[in-house]
N, C-alpha and C positions, 0 to 999 in steps of 0.2 A: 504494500500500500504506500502511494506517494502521500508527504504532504503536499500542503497546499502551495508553500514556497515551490517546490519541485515542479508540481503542476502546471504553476504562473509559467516558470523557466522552461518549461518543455515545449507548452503549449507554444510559446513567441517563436522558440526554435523553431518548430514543426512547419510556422508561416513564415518563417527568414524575415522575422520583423527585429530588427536592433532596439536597446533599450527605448534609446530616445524616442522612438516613432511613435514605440507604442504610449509613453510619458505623451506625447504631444498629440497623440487622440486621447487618450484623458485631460488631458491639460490641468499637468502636474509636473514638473520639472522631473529630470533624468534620475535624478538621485534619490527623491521620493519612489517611481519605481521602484528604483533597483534594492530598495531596502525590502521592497514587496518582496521582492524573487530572495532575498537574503535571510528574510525574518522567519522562524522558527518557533513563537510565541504565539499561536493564535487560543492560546487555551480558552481566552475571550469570546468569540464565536462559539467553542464547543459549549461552553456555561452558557450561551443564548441560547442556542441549541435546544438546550436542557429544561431552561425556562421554559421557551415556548412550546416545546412537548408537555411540559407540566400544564399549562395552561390549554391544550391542543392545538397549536396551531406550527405551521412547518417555520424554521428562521426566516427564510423570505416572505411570510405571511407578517412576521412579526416586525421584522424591519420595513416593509414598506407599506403593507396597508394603516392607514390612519387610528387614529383612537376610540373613535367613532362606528366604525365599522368592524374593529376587535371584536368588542363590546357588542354591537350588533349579532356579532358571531354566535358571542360565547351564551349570550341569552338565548339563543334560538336552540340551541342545540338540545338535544332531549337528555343529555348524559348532566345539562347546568346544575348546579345545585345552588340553592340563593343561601343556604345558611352553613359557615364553617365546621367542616370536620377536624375535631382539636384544635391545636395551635396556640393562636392567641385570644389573649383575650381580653 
């Protein structure tokens, strides 16, 4: 299994696209890339990951759908439950 650093790297390889090109269709300088393809930490995303499964929803759901429409989600679903199980209190 690749990470995700590797992935970045491979993936640019595969289209013979150099740092920079791909930095300037993002429009992010060369060296923000290249930290992308270098960086090793993404334990970040897998803890969002994590959340948003807890809450059901996939990371991409959780990072770009709105607040509003979460929420919209998480009440409609038949598995909701309005009142906590343990926790806090």
């Amino acid at each position: 299994m690749y990470t995700l650093d590797t992935k970045l790297r491979r993936l640019r390889e595969l289209y013979g696209y150099a740092q920079s090109t791909v930095a300037f269709e993002l429009n992010i300088d060369q060296s923000s890339y290249g930290r992308l393809e270098q960086r090793t930490d993404y334990k970040v995303l897998e803890q969002l990951s994590h959340v948003a499964a807890f809450y059901g929803f996939t990371l991409v759901e959780l990072l770009t759908c709105d607040t509003d429409t979460l929420i919209q989600k998480s009440v409609s679903r038949d598995t909701f439950v309005k009142s906590k199980k343990g926790g806090d209190k």
